[in-house]
N, C-alpha and C positions, 0 to 999 in steps of 0.2 A: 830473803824473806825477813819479816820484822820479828824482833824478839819475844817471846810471848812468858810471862812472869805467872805461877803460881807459888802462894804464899808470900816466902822469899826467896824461890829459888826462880831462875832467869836460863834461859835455852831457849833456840832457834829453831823453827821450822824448816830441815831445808828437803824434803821431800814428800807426796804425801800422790800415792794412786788406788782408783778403786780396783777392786780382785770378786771376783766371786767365786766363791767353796760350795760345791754340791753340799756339803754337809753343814754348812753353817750360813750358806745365803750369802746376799750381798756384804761386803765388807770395804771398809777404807785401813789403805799401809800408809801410817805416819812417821814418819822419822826426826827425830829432834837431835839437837847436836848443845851440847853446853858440858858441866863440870858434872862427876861424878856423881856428887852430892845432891845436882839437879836431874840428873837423870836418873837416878837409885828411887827418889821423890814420886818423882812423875811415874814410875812403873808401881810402885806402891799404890797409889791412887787407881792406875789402870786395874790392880790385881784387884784392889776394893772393889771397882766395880764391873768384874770378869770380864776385862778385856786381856786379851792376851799376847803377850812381847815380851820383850830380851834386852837387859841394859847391857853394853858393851865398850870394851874400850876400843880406841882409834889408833892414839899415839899423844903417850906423853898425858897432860892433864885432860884432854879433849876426849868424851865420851859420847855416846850414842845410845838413844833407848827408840826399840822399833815398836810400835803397837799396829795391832790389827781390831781396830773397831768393827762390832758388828753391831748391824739395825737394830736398835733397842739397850745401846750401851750409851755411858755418860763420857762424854765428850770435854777434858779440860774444865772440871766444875759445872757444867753448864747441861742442865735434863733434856733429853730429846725429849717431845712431847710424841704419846704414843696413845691412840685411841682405838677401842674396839667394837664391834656393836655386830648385834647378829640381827638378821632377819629372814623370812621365808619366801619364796614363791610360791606360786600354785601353776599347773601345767596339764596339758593333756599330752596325755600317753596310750599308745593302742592298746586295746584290751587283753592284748595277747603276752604282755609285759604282768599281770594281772596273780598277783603269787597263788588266788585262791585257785584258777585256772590253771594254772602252771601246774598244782599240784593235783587237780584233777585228771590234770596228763598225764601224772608220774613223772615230772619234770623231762616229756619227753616234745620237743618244740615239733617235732614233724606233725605228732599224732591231732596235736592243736591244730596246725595246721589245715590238716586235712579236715575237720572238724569245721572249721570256719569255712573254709572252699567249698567242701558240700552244701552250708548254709548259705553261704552267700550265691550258690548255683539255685537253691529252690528260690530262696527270693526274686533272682532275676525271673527264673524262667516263672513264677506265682505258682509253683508247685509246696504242697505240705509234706512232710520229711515222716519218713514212718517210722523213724526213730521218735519213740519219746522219753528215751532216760534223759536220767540226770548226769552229765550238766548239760548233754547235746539239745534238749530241747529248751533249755534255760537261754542258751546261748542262743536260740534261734530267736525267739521271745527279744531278747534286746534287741537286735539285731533290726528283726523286723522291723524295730521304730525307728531303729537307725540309729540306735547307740553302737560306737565304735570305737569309743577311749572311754579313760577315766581320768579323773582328776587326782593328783598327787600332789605333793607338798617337799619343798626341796630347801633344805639350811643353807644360808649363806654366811659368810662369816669374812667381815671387812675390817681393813687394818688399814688405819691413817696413822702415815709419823709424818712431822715436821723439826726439822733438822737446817743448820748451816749451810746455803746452795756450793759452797767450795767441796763439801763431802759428798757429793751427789756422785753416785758410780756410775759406770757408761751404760747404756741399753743393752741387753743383750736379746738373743734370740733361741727358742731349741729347737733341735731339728726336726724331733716329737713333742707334745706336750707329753707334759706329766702327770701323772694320777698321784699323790701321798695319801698312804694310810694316816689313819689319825697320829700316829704314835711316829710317822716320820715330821710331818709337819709341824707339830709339836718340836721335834728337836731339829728341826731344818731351820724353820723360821725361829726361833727363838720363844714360842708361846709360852706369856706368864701362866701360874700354874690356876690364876683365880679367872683364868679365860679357860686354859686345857680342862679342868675338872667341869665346864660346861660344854664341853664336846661330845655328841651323842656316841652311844656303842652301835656297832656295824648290827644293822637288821636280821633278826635269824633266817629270810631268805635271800642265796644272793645268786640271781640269775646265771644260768649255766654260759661259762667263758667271760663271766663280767666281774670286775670286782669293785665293795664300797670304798671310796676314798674320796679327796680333793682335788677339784680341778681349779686352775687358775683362768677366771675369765675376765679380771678387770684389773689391768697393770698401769697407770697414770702416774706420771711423774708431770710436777705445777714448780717451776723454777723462776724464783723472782729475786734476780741478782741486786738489785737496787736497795733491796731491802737483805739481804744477802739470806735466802729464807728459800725451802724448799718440802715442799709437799706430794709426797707419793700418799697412793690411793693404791693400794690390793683385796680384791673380793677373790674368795673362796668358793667352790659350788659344791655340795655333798649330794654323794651320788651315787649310783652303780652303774662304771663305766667299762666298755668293752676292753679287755687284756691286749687284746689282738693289736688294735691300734693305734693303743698309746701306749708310755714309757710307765711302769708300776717302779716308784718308788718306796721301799718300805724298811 
């Protein structure tokens, strides 16, 4: 591989694979080989900008400095370009999802349940419910018209970097997806703190067996060697997701 010179110090690239760390995300291992005084250098630089490795010797004058770059670190002088931007959706969700009803159950999903099933029985059959408290004749009332959901609003939160296509890591796959709390993903992915400090707090109700966190629904990687340049795309969905069948990282 061809010599690569910061400042005036000169050392070789002769290794360099992606890794990925549960705890730290994608990353790239580079290894460089030159003199002492070049690799002491280059690890200085990596520490400036919290990348983290080991300068070492080989034999004799021949040194070695390993870094582990991760997405959102500076590369050899050279800024990864790192972009954020949040935005919402709007969604319908069954009314039984509905916190105000929820806790007119007493957070108990059967009791709803049953509740909705008696109404949705007199509707069919055009019978009136001789119940008239509240919330069961509230519920019948929507119902009737044929409201069935509600509308809710959901934060997304997308991350574009572009980066050097030689640093691009392989695809990977999980065998669950995974839910992050605010406070993992935050220190999973590497979130600056003028991005984290706009992160919402988890809702004070959070559905029985579900919890609030992030899911990853948009993973794009745009590789354009010619220009030696690479563009991933990651969306975020906040949410309250079922425990049961995904992986909760926190």
């Amino acid at each position: 591989m061809p010599a690569i010179s910061v400042g005036n110090n000169s050392f070789r690239l002769i290794s360099q694979e992606p890794e990925f760390d549960p705890q730290s995300g994608h990353m790239t291992r580079l290894i460089y080989e030159g003199s002492e005084k070049s690799c002491r250098s280059l690890m200085a630089e990596a520490e400036a900008n919290k990348c983290s490795g080991r300068a070492y010797q080989v034999a004799g004058p021949v040194w070695r400095a390993e870094l582990r770059i991760a997405h959102g670190s500076i590369t050899n002088g050279e800024d990864l370009q790192e972009q954020w931007t949040f935005s919402k959706e709007f969604l319908q969700v069954d009314m039984r999802n509905h916190p105000s009803l929820i806790d007119a159950a007493d957070d108990n999903p059967d009791q709803l349940n049953t509740w909705i099933k008696t109404i949705d029985d007199h509707i069919k059959n055009g019978t009136t419910p001789s119940d008239t408290s509240s919330p069961f004749i509230d519920i019948y009332r929507l119902r009737s018209f044929g409201v069935k959901a509600f509308e809710v609003e959901r934060l997304i939160l997308r991350r574009r970097l572009t980066y050097a296509a030689e640093q691009t890591p392989s695809a990977t796959l999980e065998p669950l997806p995974s839910i992050y709390t605010t406070a993992a993903l935050i220190r999973d992915f590497n979130i600056p703190s003028g991005v984290a400090n706009r992160l919402p707090a988890d809702p004070a109700h959070t559905p029985l067996g579900f919890v609030w966190g992030w899911k990853r629904r948009v993973d794009e990687t745009d590789i354009q060697p010619r220009i030696n340049k690479t563009t991933e795309q990651t969306d975020w969905v906040f949410a309250a997701w079922p425990a049961l069948i995904y992986t909760v990282v926190s």
